[in-house]
C-alpha positions as CSV (number, residue, x, y, z in Angstrom):
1,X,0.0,0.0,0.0
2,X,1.3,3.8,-0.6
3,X,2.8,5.0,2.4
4,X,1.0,7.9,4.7
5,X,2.3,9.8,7.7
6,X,4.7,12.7,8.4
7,X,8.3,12.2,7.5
8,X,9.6,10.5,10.8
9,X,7.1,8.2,10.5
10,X,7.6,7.2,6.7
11,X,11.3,7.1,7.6
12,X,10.6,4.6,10.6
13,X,9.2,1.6,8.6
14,X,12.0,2.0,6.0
15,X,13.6,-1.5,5.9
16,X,17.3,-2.0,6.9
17,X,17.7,-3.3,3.0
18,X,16.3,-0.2,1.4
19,X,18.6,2.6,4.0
20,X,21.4,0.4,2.2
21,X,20.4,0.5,-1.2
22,X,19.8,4.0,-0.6
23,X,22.8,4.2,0.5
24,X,24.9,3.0,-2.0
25,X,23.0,4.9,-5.1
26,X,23.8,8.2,-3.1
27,X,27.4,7.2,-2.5
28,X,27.6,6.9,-6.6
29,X,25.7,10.0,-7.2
30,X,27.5,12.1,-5.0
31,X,31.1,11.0,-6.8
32,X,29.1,11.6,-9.7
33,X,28.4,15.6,-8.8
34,X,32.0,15.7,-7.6
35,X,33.1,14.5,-10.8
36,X,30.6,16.3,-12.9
37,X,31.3,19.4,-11.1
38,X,28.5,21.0,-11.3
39,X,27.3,21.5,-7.5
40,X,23.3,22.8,-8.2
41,X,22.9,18.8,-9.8
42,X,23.2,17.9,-6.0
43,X,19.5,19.5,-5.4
44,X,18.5,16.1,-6.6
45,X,19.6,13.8,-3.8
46,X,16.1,14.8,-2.2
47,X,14.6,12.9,-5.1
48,X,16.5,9.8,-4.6
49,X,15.6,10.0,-1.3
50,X,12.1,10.1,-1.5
51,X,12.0,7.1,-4.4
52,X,14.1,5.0,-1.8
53,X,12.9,6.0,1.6
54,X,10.3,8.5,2.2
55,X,8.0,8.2,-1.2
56,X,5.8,11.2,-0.6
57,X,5.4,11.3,-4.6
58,X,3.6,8.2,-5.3
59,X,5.9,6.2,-7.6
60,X,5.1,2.7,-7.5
61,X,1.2,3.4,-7.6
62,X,0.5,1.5,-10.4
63,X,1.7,-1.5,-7.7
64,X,-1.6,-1.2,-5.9
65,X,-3.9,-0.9,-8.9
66,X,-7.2,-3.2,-9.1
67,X,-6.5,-3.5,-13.0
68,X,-4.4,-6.3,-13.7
69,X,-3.7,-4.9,-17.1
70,X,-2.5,-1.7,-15.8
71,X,0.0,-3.6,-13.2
72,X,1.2,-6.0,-16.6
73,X,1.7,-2.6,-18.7
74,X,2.8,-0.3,-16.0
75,X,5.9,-3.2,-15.1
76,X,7.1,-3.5,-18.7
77,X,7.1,0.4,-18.6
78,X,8.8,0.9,-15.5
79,X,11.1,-2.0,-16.7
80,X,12.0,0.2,-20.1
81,X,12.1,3.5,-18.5
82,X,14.8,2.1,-15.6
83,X,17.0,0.0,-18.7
84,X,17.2,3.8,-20.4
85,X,17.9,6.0,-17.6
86,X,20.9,3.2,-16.8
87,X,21.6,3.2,-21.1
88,X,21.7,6.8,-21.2
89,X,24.1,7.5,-18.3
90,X,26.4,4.6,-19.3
91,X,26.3,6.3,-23.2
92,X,27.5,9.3,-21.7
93,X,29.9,9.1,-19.2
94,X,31.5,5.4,-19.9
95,X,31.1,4.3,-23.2
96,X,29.2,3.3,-26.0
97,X,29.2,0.4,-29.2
98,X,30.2,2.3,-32.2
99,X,29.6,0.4,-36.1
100,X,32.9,1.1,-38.7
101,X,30.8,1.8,-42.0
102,X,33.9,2.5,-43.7
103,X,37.7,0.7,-44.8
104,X,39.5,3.8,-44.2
105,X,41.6,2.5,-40.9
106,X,41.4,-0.8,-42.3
107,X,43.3,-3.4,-41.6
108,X,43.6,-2.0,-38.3
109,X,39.4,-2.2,-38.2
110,X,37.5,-3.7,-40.1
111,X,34.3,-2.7,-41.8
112,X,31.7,-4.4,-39.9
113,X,33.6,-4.1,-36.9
114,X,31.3,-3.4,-33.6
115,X,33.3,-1.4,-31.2
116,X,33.7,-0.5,-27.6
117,X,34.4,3.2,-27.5
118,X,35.4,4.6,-24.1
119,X,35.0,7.5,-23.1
120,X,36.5,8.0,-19.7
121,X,40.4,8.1,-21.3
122,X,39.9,11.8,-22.5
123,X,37.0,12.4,-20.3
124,X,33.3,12.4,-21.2
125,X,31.4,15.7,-22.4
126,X,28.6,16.7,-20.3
127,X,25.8,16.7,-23.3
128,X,25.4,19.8,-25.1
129,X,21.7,18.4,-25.9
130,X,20.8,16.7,-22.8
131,X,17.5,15.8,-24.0
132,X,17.8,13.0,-27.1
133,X,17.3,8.8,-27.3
134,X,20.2,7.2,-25.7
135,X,20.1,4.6,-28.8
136,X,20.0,7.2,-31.9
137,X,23.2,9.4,-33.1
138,X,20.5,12.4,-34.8
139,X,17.8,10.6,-36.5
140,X,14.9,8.3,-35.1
141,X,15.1,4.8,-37.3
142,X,11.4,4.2,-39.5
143,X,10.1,8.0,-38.0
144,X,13.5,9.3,-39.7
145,X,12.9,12.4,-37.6
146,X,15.1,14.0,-34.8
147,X,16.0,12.4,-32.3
148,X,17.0,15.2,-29.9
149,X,15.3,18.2,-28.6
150,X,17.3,21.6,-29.4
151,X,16.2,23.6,-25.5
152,X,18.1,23.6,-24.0
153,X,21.4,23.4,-25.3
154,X,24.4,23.7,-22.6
155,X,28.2,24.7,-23.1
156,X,30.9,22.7,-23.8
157,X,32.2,21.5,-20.6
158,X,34.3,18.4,-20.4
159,X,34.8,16.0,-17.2
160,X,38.1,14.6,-16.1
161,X,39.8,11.9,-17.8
162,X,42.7,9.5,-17.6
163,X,45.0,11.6,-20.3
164,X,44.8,13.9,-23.4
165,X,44.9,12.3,-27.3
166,X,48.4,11.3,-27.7
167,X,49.8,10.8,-31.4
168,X,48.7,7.5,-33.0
169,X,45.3,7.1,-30.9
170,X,42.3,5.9,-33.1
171,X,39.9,8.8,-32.2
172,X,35.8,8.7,-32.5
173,X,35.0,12.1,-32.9
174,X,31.8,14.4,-34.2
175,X,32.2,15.4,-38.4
176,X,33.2,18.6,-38.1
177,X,31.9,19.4,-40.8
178,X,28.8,18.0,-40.0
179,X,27.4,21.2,-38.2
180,X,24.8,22.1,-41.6
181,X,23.4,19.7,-43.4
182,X,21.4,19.0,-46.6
183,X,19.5,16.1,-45.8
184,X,19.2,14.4,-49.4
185,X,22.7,15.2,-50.3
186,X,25.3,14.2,-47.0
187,X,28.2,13.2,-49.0
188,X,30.2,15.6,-49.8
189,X,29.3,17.9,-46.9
190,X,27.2,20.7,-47.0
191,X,30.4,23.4,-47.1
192,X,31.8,21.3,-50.1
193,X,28.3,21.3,-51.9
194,X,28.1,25.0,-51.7
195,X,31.4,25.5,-52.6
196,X,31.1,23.8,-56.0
197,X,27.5,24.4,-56.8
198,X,26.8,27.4,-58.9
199,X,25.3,30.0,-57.0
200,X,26.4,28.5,-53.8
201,X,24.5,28.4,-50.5
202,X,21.7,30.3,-51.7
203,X,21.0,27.5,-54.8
204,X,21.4,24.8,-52.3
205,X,18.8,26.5,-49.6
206,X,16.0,27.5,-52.3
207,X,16.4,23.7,-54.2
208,X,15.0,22.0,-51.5
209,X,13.3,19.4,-53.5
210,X,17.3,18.3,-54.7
211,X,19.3,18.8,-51.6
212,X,16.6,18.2,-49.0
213,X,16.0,20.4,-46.2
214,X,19.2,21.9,-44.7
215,X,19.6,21.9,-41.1
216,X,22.3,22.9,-38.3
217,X,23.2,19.8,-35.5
218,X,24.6,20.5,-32.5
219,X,28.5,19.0,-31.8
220,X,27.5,16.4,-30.1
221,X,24.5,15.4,-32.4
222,X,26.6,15.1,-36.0
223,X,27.8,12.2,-37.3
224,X,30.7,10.1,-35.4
225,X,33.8,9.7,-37.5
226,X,36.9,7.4,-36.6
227,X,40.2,8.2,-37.9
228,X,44.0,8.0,-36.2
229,X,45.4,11.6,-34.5
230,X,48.3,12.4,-36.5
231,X,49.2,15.9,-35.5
232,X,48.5,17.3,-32.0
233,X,48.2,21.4,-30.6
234,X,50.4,23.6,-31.3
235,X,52.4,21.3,-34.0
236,X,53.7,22.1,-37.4
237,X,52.6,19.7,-40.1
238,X,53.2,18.8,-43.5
239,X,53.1,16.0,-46.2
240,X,55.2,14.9,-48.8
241,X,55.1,12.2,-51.1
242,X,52.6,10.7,-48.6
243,X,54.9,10.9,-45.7
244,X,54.2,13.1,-42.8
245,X,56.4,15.3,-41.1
246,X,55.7,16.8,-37.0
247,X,57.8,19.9,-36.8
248,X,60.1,18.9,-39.9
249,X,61.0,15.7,-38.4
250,X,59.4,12.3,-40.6
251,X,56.6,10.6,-38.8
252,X,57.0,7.0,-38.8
253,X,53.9,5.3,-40.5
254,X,51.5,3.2,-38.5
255,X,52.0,-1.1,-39.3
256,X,49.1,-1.0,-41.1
257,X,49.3,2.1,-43.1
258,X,47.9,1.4,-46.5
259,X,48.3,2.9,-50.4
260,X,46.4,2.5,-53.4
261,X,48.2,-0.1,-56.1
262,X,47.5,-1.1,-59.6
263,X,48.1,-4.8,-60.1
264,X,48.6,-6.5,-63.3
265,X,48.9,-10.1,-64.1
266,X,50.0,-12.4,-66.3
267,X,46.5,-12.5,-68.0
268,X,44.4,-14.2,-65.4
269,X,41.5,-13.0,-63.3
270,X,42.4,-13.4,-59.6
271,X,39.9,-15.2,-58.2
272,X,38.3,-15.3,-54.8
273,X,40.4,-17.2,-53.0
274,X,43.4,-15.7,-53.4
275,X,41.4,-11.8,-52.6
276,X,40.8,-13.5,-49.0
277,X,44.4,-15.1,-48.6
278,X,45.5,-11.0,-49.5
279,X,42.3,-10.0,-47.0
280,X,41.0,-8.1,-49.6
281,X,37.1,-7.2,-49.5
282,X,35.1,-7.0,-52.4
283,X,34.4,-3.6,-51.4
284,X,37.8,-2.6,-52.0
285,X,38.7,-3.7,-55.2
286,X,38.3,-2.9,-58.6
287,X,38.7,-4.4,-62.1
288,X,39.7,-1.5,-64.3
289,X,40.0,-0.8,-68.1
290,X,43.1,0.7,-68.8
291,X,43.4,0.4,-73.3
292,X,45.6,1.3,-75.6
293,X,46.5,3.7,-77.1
294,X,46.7,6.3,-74.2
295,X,47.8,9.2,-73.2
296,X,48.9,10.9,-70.0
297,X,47.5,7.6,-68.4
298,X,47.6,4.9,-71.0
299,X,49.0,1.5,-69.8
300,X,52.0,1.8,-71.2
301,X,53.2,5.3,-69.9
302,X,51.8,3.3,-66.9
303,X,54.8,1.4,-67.4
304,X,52.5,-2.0,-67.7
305,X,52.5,-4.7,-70.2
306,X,50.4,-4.3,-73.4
307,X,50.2,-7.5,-75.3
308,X,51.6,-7.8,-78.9
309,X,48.2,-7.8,-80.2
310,X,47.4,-4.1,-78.5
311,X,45.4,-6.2,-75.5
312,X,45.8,-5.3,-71.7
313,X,46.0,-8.4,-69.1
314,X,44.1,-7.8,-66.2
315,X,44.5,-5.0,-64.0
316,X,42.8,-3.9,-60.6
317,X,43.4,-1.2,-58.0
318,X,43.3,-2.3,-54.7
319,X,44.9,-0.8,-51.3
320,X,47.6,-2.6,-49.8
321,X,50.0,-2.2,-46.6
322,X,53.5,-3.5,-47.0
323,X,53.2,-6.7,-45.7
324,X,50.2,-7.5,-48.2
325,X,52.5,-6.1,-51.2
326,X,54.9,-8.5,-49.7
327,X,52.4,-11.1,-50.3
328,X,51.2,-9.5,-54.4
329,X,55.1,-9.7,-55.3
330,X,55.4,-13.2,-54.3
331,X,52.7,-14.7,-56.6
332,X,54.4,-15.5,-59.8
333,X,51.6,-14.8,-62.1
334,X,51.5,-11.2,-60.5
335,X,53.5,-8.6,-63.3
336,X,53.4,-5.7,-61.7
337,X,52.3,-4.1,-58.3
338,X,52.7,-0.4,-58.6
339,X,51.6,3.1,-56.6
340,X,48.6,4.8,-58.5
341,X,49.4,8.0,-59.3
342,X,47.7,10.7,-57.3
343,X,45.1,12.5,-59.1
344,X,43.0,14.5,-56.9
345,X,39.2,14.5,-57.9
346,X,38.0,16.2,-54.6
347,X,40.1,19.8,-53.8
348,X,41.6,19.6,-49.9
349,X,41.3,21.9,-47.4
350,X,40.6,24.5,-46.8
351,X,38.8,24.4,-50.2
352,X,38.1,28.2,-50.2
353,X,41.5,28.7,-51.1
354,X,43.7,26.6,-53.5
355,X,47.0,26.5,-52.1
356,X,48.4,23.5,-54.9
357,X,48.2,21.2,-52.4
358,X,46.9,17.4,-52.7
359,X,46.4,14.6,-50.1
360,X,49.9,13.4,-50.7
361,X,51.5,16.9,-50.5
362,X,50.3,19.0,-48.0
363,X,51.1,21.6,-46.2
364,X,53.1,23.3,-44.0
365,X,50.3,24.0,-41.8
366,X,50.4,24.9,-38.0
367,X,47.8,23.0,-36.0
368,X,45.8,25.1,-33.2
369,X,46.5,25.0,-29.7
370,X,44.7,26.1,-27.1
371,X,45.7,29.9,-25.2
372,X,48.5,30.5,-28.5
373,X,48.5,33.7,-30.7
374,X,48.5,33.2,-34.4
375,X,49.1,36.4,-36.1
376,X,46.9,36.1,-39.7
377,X,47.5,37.4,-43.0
378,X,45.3,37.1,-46.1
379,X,48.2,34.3,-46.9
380,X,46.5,32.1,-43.8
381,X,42.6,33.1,-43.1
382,X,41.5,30.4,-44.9
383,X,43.5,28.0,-43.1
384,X,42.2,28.9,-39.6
385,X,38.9,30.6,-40.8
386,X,36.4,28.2,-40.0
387,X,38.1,27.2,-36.5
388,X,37.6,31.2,-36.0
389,X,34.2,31.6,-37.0
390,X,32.5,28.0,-36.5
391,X,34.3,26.3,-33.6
392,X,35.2,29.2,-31.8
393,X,31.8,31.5,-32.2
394,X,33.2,34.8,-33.4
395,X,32.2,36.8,-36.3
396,X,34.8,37.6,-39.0
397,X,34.6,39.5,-41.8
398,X,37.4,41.2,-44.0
399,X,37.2,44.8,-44.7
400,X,39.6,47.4,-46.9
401,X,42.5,44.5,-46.8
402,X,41.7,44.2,-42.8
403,X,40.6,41.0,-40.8
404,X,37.7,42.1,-38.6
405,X,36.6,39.7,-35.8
406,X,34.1,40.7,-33.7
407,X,34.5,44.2,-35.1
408,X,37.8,45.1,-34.5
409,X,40.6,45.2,-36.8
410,X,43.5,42.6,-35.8
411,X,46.4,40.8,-37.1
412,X,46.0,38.4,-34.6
413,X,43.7,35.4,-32.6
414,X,44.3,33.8,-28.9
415,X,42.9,29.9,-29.8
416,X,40.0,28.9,-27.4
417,X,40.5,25.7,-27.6
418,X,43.3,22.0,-28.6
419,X,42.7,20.9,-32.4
420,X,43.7,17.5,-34.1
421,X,44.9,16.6,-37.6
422,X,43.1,12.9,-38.0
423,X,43.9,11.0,-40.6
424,X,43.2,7.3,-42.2
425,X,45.4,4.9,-42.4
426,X,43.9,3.7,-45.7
427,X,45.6,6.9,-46.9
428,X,43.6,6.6,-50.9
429,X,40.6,6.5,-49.7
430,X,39.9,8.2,-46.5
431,X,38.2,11.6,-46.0
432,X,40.0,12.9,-43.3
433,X,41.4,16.4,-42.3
434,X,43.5,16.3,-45.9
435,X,39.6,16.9,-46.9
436,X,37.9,19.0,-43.8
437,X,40.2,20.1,-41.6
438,X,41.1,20.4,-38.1
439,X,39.1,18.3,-35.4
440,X,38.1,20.9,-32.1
441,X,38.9,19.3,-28.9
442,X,34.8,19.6,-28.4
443,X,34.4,17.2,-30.9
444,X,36.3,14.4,-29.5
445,X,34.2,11.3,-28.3
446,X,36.5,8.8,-27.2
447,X,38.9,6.2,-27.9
448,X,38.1,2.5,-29.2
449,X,39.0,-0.1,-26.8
450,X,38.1,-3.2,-28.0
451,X,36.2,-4.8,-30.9
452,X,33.2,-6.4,-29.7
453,X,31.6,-8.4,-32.4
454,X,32.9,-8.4,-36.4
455,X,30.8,-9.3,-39.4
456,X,32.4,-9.6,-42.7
457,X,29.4,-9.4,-44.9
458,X,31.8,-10.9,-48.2
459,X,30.5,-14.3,-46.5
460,X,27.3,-14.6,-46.2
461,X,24.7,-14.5,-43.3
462,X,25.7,-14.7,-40.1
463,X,29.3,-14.2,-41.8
464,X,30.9,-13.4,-38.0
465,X,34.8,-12.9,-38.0
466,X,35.3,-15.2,-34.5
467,X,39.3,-14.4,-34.1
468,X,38.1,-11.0,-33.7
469,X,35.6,-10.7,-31.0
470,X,37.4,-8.4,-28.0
471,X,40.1,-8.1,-29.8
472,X,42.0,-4.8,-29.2
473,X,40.8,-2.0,-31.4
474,X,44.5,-0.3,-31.7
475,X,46.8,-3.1,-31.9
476,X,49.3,-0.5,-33.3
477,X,49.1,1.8,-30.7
């Protein structure tokens, strides 16, 4: 029956077993606020009292209902609502499964790899949309409508962790790009699209019925990317010939870096079984025509074989890390393995500015840190403008050959906040910040710690990868 009585009497038939579940959930919440910092979230230990002990709001009514039915439906709901409270607080402050939809850190992960992604190491972010389903990223699944609630939106405020991003860490992290959207048209971004699209922003806003509504998502609400931090704050970085140099020093590659190769054989098709002894998906290769006579990239200024006849043995372009070339160069029926030449069909960052850089030449760039001056120059702004404006909130403009933020003329800008350079290490064929740029430190998610279930949909249903269940997520780390 629901309790009755003043509050020493409530608190007198209180069994011994609830004071000490009490207890313990008050212990946790009250690390929690310490942790969380925020001292007002401590008005709510009242309320956990009176669900455990004094229960002058009535929450288990439905308990002591006559209606069968109601106590049936009533227990499932009370069930559902207890499991999400408990989903919810474990998605945001300890971790979360994330899906790998793409092979651009393969063979480090694997597409259709199901991972464990904590988020204690840097420290979890207090929501900036506290209100959204724990199990959706931004859109509900068969409603496809949002699945968050703009008001209120809080500040960027992260908890304390175990470290900061250290070089080679595979990082989940919110697109930053990802901040507008056109629903219909997500790939390339929004930025990109208006870039290229004649007439720009406006032609994408007023041709709704192409590009879809367009739509701004908080950080925390755009898409989750995973890529490997490459450059930290307050380091210099550039590319050439693919290789990366930190402060003009060579970065040594990851084990499982990978480059695009054309292969050529002897005038067989390589079949299936030798693709899986290479651990090459079907995703990720391609037969390609290459004829003769060419040009600038006919097979033989290629440097492959053309037949006597004017034919072309086979030839595909796959991605390969050096202990899979290894593998290519000791088939015998395999003529030649080489790089493909880079030909850039997507312009890099910052693409407002073309600087004659490509993914395998880049640079030099400086890479934000947080409480550092940058003086700018019209040779620059376009490196750092969208960290300026978008990230960092302020309004720039240029004015009579002067850089205006906020207003007021300046040649230079104190940096709110740490910035990344991610990268892929499927180097080809990832979009990474070659392509969008600098990751904010607001953006940062957390770091995969394990792989929790693989499915390699090449064989079939259920198609599971078993030597890779909790496997670790960064063996190269």
């Amino acid at each position: 029956m629901p309790q009755s009585g003043s509050l020493r009497e409530r608190l007198s038939r209180v069994k011994p077993t609830r004071w000490a579940r009490f207890a313990s959930v008050a212990a946790i919440f009250a690390g929690w606020v310490v942790w969380l910092q925020s001292w007002w979230v401590i008005l709510f230990l009242p309320l956990l009292a009176d669900i455990y002990l004094t229960q002058f709001i009535p929450w288990t009514w439905w308990k002591h209902a006559k209606n069968s039915a109601v106590r049936a439906v009533m227990g499932w709901v009370d069930a559902i609502v207890y499991a999400l409270v408990l989903v919810y607080f474990i998605f945001l402050f300890i971790g979360q499964n994330y899906q790998i939809p793409s092979s651009s850190l393969e063979k480090t992960l694997l597409v259709g790899d199901y991972l464990w992604v904590n988020k204690m190491v840097y420290g979890p972010r207090v929501p900036n949309t506290p209100i959204h389903f724990p199990l959706a990223q931004n859109t509900l699944p068969v409603l496809n409508c949002k699945s968050y609630i703009d008001f209120p939106q809080w500040d960027y405020h992260r908890l304390k962790g175990l470290r900061n991003v250290e070089r080679y860490d595979i990082v989940v992290f919110n697109f930053p790009a990802g901040d507008t959207v056109a629903l219909n048209i997500q790939n390339p971004d929004y930025y990109t699209l208006c870039h290229f699209e004649p007439g720009g922003a406006a032609a994408v806003r007023a041709n709704e019925a192409r590009y879809g509504k367009v739509i701004y998502r908080p950080v925390d609400r755009r898409e989750n990317y995973v890529k490997r931090a490459i450059g930290l704050p307050g380091e210099r970085l550039k590319i050439r010939n693919n290789i990366v140099y930190i402060n003009g020093k060579p970065l040594p590659e990851p084990v499982n870096v990978q480059y695009n190769y054309l292969l050529q054989t002897d005038g067989r098709e390589i079949d299936n079984a030798t693709w899986e002894s290479l651990g090459v998906s079907s995703d990720d290769r391609t037969r390609i025509a290459i004829t003769e006579p060419g040009e600038k990239y006919g097979a033989r200024s290629l440097g492959l074989t053309v037949a006597d006849d004017g034919s072309v043995p086979p030839i595909y372009q796959v991605p390969l890390t050096a202990a899979m070339l290894e593998q290519v160069n000791a088939l015998g029926w395999m003529k030649h393995a080489m790089r493909v030449p880079v030909s850039e069909m997507v312009t890099v960052y910052p693409i407002t500015h073309d600087y004659g850089w490509t993914r395998a030449d880049y640079g030099e760039i400086w890479i934000p840190k947080k409480g550092h001056t940058l003086k700018l120059s019209a040779y620059n702004l376009p490196i750092y403008e969208r960290v300026i404006r978008n990230y960092e909130g302020n309004d720039l403009a240029l004015s009579d050959g002067k850089i205006l933020i906020n207003g007021i003329a300046t040649e230079y800008y104190t940096f709110k906040m740490d910035y990344y350079w991610m990268m892929g290490d499927n180097r080809d064929n990832s979009a990474d910040s070659r392509y969008w740029g600098f990751v904010p430190e607001d953006h940062v998610v957390g770091t995969p710690m394990f792989v929790i279930v693989s499915f390699d949909k090449d064989k079939g249903f259920p198609g599971i990868r078993w030597n890779r269940i909790f496997t670790d997520a960064n063996p190269d780390k």
